[in-house]
C-alpha positions in Angstrom: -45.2 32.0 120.7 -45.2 29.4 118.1 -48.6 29.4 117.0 -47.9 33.3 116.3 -44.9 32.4 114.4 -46.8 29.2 112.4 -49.8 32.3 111.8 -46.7 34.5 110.3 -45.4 31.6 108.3 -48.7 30.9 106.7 -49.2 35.0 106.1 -46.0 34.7 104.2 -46.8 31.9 102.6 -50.4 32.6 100.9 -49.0 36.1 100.1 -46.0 34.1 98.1 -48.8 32.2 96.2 -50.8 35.5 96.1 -47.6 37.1 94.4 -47.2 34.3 91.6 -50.9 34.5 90.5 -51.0 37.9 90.0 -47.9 37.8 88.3 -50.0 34.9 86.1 -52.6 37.4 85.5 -50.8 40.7 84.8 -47.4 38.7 82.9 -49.3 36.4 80.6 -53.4 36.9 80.8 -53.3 40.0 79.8 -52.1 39.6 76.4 -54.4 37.0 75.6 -57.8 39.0 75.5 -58.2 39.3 72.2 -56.8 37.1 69.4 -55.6 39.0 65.9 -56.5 38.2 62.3 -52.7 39.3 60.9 -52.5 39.8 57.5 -48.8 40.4 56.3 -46.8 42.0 53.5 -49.8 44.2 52.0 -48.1 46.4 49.2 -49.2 49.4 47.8 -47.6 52.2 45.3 -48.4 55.7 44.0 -46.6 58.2 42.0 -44.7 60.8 44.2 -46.6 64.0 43.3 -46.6 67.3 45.2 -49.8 66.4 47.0 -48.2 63.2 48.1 -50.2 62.2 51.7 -48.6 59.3 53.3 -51.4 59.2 55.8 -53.7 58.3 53.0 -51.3 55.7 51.2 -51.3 53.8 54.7 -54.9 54.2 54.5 -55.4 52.3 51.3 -52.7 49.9 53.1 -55.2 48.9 55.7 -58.3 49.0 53.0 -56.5 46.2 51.1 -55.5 44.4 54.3 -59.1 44.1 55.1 -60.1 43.2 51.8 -57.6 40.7 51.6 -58.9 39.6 55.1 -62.7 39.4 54.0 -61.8 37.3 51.1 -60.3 34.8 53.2 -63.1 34.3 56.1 -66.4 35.0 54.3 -68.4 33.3 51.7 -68.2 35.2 48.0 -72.0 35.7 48.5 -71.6 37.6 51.2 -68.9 39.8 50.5 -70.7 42.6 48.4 -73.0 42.6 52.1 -69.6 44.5 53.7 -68.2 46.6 50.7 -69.0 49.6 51.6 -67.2 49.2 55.2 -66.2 52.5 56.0 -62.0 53.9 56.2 -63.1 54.4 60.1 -64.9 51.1 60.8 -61.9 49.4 59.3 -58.8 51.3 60.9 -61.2 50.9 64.4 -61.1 47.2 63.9 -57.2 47.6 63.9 -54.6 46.0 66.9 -51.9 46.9 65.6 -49.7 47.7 62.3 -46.2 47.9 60.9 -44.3 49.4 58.1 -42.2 47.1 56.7 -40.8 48.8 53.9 -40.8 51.7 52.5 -39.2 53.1 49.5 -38.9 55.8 46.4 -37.9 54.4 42.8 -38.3 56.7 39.9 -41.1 58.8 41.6 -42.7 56.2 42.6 -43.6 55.4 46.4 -43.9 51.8 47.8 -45.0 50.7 51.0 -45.3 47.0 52.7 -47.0 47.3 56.0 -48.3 44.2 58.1 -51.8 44.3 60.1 -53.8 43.2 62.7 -57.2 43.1 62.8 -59.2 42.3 66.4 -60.9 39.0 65.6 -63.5 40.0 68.4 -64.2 43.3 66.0 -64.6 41.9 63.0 -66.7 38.9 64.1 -69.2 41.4 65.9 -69.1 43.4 62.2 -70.2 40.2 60.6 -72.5 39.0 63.1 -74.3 42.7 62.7 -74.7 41.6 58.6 -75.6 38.2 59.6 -73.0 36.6 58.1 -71.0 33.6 59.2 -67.3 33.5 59.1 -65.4 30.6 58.4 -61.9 29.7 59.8 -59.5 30.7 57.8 -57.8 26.7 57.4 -55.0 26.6 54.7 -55.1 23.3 52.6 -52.9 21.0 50.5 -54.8 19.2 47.7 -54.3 16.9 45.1 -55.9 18.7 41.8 -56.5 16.2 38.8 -58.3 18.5 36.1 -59.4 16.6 32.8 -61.1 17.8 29.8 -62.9 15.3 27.4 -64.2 16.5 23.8 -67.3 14.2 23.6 -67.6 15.4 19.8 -64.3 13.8 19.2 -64.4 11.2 22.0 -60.8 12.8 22.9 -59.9 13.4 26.5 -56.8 15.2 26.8 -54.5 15.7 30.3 -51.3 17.2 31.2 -49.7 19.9 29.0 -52.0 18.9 26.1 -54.9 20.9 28.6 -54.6 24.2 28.8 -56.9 23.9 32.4 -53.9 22.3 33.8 -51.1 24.3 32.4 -52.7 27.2 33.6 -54.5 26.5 36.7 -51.6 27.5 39.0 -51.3 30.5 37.3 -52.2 33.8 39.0 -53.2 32.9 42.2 -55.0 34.3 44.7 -53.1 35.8 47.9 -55.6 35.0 50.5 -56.6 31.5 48.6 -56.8 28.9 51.5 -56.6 26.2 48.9 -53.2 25.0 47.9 -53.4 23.0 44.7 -50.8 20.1 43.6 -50.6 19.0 40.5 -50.0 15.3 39.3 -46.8 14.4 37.5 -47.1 13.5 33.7 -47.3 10.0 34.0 -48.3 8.5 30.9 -49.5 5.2 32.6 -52.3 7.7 34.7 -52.8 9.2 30.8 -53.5 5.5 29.5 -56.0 5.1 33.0 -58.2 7.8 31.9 -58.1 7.3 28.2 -59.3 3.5 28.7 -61.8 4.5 30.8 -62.8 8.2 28.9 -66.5 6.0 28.5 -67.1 5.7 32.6 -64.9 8.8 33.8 -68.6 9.6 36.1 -68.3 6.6 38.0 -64.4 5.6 38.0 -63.1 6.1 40.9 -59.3 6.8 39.9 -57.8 5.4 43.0 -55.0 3.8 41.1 -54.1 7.7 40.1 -54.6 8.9 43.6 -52.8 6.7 45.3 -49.5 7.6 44.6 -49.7 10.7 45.4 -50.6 9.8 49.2 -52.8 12.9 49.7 -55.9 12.4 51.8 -57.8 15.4 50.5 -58.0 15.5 46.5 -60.3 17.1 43.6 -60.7 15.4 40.3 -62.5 18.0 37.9 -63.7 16.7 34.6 -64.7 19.3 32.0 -67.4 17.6 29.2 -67.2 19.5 26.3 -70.1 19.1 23.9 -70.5 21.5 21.0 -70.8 24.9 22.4 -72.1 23.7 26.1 -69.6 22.8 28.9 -70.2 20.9 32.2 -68.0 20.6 34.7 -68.2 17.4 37.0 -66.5 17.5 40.4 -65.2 15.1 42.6 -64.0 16.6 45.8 -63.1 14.7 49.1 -62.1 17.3 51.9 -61.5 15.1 55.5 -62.8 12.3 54.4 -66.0 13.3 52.9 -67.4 13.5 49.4 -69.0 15.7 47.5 -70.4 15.6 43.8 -70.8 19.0 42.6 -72.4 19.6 38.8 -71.8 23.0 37.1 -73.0 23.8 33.3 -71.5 26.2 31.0 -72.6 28.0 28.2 -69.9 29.0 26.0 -66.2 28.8 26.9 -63.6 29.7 24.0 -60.5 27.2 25.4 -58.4 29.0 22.5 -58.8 32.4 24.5 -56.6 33.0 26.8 -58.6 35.8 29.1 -61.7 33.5 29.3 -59.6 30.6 30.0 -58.3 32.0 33.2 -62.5 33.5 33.9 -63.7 30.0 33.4 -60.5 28.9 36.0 -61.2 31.7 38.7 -65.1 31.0 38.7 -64.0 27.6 39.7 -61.2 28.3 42.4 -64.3 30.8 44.1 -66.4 27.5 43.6 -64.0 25.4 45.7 -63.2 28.4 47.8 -66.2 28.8 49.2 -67.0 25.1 49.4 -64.2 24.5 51.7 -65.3 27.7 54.3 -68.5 26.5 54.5 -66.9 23.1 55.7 -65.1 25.6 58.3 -68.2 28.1 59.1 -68.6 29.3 62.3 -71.7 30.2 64.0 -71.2 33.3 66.0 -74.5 33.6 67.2 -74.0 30.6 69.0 -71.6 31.3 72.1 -71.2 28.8 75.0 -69.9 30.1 78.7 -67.7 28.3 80.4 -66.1 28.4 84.0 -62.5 26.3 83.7 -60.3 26.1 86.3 -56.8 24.7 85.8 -53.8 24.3 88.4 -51.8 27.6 88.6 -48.5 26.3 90.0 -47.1 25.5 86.8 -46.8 28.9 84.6 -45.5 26.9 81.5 -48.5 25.0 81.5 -51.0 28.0 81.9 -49.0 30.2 79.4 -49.3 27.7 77.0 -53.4 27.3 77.8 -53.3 30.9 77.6 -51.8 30.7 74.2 -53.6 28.0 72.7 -57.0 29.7 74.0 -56.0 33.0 72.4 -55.3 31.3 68.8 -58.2 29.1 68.4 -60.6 31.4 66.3 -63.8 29.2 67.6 -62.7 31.4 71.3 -64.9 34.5 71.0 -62.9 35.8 74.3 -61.5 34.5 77.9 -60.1 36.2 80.9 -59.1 35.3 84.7 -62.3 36.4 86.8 -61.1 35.3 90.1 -58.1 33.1 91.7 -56.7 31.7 95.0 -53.1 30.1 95.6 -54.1 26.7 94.2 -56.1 27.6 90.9 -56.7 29.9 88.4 -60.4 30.5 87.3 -61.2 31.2 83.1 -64.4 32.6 81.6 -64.2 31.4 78.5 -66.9 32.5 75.6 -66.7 29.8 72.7 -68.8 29.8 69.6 -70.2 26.4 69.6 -71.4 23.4 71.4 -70.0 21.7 74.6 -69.4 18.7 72.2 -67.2 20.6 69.9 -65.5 22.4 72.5 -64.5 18.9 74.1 -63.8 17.9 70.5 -61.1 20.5 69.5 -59.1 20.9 72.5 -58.8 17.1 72.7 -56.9 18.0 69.8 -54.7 20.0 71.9 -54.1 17.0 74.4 -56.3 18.6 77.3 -59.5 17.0 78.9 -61.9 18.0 81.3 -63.9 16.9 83.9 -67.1 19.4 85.0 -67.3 19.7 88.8 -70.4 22.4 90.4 -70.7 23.7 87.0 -66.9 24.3 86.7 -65.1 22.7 83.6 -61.7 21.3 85.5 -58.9 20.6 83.5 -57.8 17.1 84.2 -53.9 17.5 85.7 -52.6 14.4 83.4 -54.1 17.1 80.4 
């Protein structure tokens, strides 16, 4: 009699921990097999005329979402590769979208709609061009642009160059790059100008320094005669980079070519920084991971953190019991990085019979 009644109370016990992993699986897994690319506020406007589609003002919606999308995840080289993505390949890379606003004012039609794009549909579009994406990392720079007249031995800063009153002028929406401008200090004016003869090697840390910014670019245009070169100093996580770019003719005095010569260099540094953050999708590493199901904060928030790191190609729940619950994970990159980037996240692992266990102090 009591060995039937301990068999019943170990029924109802492994169907209790059978109950909370499938509520694991179908109340927080589920939502986590794909991860979106959301692009937000996209506006468009037409004039309200009597063939007026809305269907194909949405459409143009989700053509400028994707654009704006592209811009922000692949190299300028390889853009023109995916200009002529089709109305249907784009709206079948689509999770999800949202009018925001909508509105009539004189005759006109506006509308603000928000997207989602699959990021396991558009990686497999750009894989099919060969084409790397990059992760789409915003950043906060220090931007110190000088221009020296090496006719007149001159170098002029601040509101006196019309690179830096105008640099932070009609930016880009999808520009990861943030860039801060120094204050007008006369004393960092009085820096450069003493050392205008050595501005190639100085290394204007008294400048920088103030400004306590780890990640900084310090653009100094030559001008001599008609030809222009552009020297660039640019430390991104620590590392730098000398970059050399020669110009032709630039007419400072004209507005319109001012802000060419200024957007040839943003799409300089643009790309620079995504190829810093490329990711190689042809590269995908399977993993088995097992982590401790008894605590659904902690999984829900592995769950979450797997679905937005953009270096996770995909992941589901292929099997469980009432003790653990078992992940394939595909990840575009090495074991190494892998380790690396969800150290980050304050998790470590430990691989047991090929099975990559999350370590419970994680």
């Amino acid at each position: 009699m009591k060995f039937i009644f301990l068999l019943c109370k170990l029924k109802l016990l492994y169907n209790f921990f059978l109950f909370l992993a499938l509520i694991n699986i179908f109340f927080s897994t589920e939502k986590s097999y794909s991860k979106t690319f959301s692009i937000n506020d996209v506006e468009i406007s037409t004039p309200f005329e009597i063939n007026f589609n809305k269907n194909e003002i949405i459409d143009e919606g989700f053509v400028e979402a994707y654009i704006e999308l592209i811009s922000s995840i692949v190299q300028s080289k390889d853009q023109i590769k995916l200009k002529n993505t089709s109305i249907n390949q784009i709206k079948g890379m689509i999770e999800t979208f949202s009018i925001v606003d909508e509105k009539f004012v004189d005759e006109i039609y506006y509308l603000t709609i928000n997207v989602s794009f699959n990021k396991k549909n558009i990686f497999d579009l750009l894989e099919s061009k060969n084409i790397f994406p990059s992760l789409p990392i915003k950043k906060n720079l220090l931007f110190i642009p000088i221009f020296v007249d090496q006719n007149k031995n001159q170098v002029s800063m601040f509101s006196e160059n019309k690179l830096f009153t105008n640099w932070n002028l009609n930016n880009k929406k999808y520009s990861l790059l943030n860039y801060i401008l120094p204050t007008q200090d006369l004393d960092d004016f009085s820096l450069i100008k003493k050392n205008i003869n050595n501005l190639e090697t100085y290394d204007f840390k008294e400048i920088i320094n103030k400004y306590n910014m780890n990640d900084y670019i310090i653009m100094i245009v030559f001008k001599n005669n008609n030809k222009i070169r552009v020297l660039n100093k640019i430390i991104f996580n620590q590392k730098k980079n000398i970059k050399n770019f020669n110009y032709n003719v630039v007419n400072f005095d004209n507005e319109e070519e001012i802000f060419k010569f200024i957007n040839n260099l943003k799409l300089i540094y643009e790309d620079f920084w995504k190829s810093q953050n490329e990711i190689n999708t042809s590269v995908k590493l399977f993993l088995n991971i097992s982590i401790d199901n008894s605590n659904n904060i902690k999984l829900n928030r592995f769950e979450k953190i797997l679905s937005d790191m953009d270096l996770i190609y995909n992941f589901h729940i292929y099997k469980f019991d009432n003790k653990n619950n078992f992940y394939k994970v595909i990840f575009n990159g090495t074991p190494d990085k892998f380790l690396e980037v969800m150290r980050d996240q304050n998790y470590n692992f430990e691989i047991k019979n090929k099975i990559w266990v999350l370590n419970d102090k994680s």
